[in-house]
Structure formats: structure tokens, C-alpha cells
C-alpha positions in Angstrom: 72.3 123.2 107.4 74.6 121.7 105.5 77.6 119.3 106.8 80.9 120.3 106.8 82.1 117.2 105.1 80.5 115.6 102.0 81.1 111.9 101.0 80.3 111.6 97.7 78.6 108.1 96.5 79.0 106.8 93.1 77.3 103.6 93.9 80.3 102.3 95.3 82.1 101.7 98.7 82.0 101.4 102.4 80.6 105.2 103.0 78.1 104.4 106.1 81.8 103.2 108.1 83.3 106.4 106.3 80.9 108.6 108.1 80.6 106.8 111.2 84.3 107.0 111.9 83.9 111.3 111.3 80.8 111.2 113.5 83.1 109.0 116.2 85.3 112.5 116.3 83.0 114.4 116.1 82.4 115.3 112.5 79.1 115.7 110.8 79.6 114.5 107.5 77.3 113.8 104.7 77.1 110.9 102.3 75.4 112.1 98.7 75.8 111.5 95.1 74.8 115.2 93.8 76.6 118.4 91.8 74.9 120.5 94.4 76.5 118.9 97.5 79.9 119.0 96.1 79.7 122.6 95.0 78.6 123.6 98.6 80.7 121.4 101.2 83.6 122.4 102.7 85.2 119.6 102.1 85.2 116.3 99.9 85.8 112.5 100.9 85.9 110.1 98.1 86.1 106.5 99.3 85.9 103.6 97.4 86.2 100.0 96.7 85.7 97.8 93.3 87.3 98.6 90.3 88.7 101.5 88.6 86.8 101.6 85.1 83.6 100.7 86.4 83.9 103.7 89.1 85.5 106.2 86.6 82.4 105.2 84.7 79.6 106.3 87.2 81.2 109.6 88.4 81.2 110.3 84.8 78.1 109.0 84.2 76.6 111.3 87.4 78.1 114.6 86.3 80.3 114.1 89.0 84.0 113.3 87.5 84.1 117.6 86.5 82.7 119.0 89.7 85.3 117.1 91.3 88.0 118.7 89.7 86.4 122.1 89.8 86.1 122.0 93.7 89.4 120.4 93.9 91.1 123.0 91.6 89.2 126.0 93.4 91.5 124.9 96.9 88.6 122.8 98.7 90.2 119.9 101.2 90.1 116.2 99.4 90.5 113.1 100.7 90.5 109.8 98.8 90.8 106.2 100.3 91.3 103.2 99.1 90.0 103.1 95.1 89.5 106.8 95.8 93.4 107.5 96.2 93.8 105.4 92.5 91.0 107.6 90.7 93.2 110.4 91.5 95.6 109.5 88.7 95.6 109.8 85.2 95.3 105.6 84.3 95.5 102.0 85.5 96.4 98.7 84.8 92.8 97.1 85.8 91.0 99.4 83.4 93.1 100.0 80.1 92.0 102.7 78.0 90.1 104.5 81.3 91.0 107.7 82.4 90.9 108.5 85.7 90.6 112.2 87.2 93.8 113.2 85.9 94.3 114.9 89.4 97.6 113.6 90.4 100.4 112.9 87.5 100.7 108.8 87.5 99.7 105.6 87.0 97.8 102.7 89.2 99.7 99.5 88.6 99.3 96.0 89.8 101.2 94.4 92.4 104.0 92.6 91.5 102.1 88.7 90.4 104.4 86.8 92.6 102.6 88.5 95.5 99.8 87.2 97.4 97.1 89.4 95.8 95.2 91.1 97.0 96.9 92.2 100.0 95.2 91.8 102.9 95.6 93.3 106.8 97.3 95.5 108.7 100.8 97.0 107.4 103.4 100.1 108.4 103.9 103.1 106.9 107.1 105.1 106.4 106.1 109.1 106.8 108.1 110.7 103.8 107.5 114.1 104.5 105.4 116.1 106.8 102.0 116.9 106.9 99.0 118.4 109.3 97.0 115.2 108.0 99.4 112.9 110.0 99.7 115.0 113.3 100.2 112.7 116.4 100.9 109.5 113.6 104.3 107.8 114.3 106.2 107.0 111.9 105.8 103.1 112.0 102.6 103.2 112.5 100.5 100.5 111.1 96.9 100.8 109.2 94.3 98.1 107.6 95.1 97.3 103.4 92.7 95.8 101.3 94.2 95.9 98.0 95.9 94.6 94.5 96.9 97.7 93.2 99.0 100.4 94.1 99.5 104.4 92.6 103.0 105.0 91.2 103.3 108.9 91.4 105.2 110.7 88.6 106.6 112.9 91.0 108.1 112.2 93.8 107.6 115.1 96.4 103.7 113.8 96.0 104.9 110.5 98.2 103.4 111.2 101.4 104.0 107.4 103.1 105.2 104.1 101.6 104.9 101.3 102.3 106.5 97.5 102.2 104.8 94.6 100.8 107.4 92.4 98.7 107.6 95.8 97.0 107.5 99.1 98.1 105.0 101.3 97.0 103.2 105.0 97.6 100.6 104.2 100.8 99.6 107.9 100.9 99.6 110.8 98.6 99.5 114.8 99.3 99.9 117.8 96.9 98.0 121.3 98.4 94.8 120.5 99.3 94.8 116.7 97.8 95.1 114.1 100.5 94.7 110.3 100.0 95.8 107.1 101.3 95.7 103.4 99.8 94.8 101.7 103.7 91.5 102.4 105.3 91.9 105.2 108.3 88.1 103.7 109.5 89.0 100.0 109.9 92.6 101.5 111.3 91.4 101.8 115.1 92.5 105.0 117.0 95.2 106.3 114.7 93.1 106.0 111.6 90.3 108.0 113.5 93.2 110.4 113.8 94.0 110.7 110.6 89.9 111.8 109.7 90.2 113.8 113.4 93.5 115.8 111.5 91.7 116.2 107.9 88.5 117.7 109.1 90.2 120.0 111.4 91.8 121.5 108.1 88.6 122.3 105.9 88.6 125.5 104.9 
């Protein structure tokens, strides 16, 4: 039987945690790198760490990059975190000349250099607009970063939380079915297991 939940691996990221923190409310998800198991979930997690070319590069590379935006296009639930929230948009900064999956209109940009980069640790979140996703989340609420770059959204209704660090920038995304956040919801204790609690009670 196939899970609910697919985590798709291009060779990069934290995935076991990913899927240990969907198990720990009571999720079965499923961490692959194939077409097949994106075509056939219900819904699609794509975490992430590293850097943006080299990762654009592999889900190319795997077939992957196209099914992606099929299944997203077709209405199925997505969540990215952390690199997978920046390989939502069209380019960035760490990989000139790259383009990303072109889901989201925008650009992934580099915090300002006066900054200690990258940032590092737990941070708030302003809630910009409402969303199932952040059901029982407070606005205030703080979550674990591990970062140097941050998404800058060409439109502004897509701004689901920001965040302050010497700058404020776009901590979380939404548009339809697209869901993604810059912090990490499995190393964010009990509210980021909330946050995978309210996404997987959404799949379709």
C-alpha cells in the first residue's frame, strides 16, 4: 500500500528526521527518489539542505524537476522546507544562471552581508494571513532556521509568515495547494510537529 505522503530524495537533506517527525503524528510517509511515487502519493514533501544549483541539478537530472510540477499543477498538497521552499522560485543568488522550478514568481537572495551568516537558531514568525497549515500556531511563535538565504516573493498575497533577522524577510510561503517554510517544522519541538500534524490532515 502506498503512503499517503511521499518525500522525495534527490540526494540531498535531512529526510529520515522529515519522516520521523510525520510518523511522531501519526503519518506514514515515504522517502523515495522515483517518477512513479510522485505520480501516485497523495501528497509531496520536498525538504532540503545544500545549495540551490547543485539540487536544481539532480531533480533534473532524476526526471524529477517536471513531475513535480505536473503533480503540483494537477492540485496535489506540497510542502517545501528549508532549500525546498527556495527551489520553489524561478532563480537565486547562490546559483546564477539556474533555474529553479519556476513554481512561485520570485527570486532567492542572500542575506544582507553585514549579517551573521548563516543564520542560525530559533526565531519568530509574524502570521500574515490565514491558513489551515498553521491551525493552533500563534502568532509569535518561534521555529529552528538554518540558513543564508531567503525567498523574495514577487507577489505579495503569497507571504504567508515573515520573519525578523536584521532584515525582514518571507519565513513561509502559500498559494492553493503550495505550502513552504524557510525554518525546519522537525527540529521546531511541538509546534513544528503541528505544523506537519495540520499539512497531512489536508491531502487530498
Amino acid at each position: 500500500m502506498t503512503a499517503p505522503l511521499y518525500i522525495i530524495d534527490y540526494g540531498s537533506g535531512n529526510l529520515r528526521s522529515v519522516q520521523k517527525a510525520f510518523e511522531r503524528v501519526g503519518v506514514q510517509a515515504e522517502v523515495g527518489g522515483d517518477v512513479a511515487g510522485i505520480r501516485d502519493a497523495r501528497g509531496l514533501v520536498l525538504p532540503g539542505v545544500g545549495a540551490f544549483g547543485s539540487a536544481m541539478e539532480e531533480l533534473e537530472r532524476r526526471g524529477l524537476a517536471e513531475v513535480i510540477r505536473e503533480r503540483v499543477e494537477a492540485g496535489v498538497p506540497f510542502l517545501g522546507v528549508c532549500l525546498g521552499q527556495q527551489l520553489l522560485f524561478e532563480s537565486s543568488e547562490e546559483s546564477p544562471g539556474v533555474a529553479g522550478l519556476g513554481l512561485l514568481e520570485g527570486a532567492v537572495r542572500l542575506l544582507p552581508v553585514q549579517l551573521k551568516v548563516p543564520h542560525i537558531g530559533w526565531n519568530t514568525i509574524e502570521i500574515a494571513k490565514a491558513s489551515p497549515v498553521l491551525e493552533a500556531i500563534p502568532n509569535g511563535s518561534a521555529f529552528y532556521f538554518v540558513h543564508s538565504f531567503v525567498v523574495t516573493p514577487r507577489r505579495p498575497g503569497d507571504v504567508l509568515t515573515f520573519t525578523e533577522y536584521g532584515v525582514g524577510f518571507a519565513s513561509g510561503v502559500e498559494r492553493d495547494n503550495v505550502v513552504a517554510f524557510q525554518f525546519h517544522p522537525e527540529k521546531s519541538s511541538s509546534l513544528g510537529l503541528e505544523i506537519y500534524r495540520n499539512f497531512a490532515r489536508n491531502l487530498c
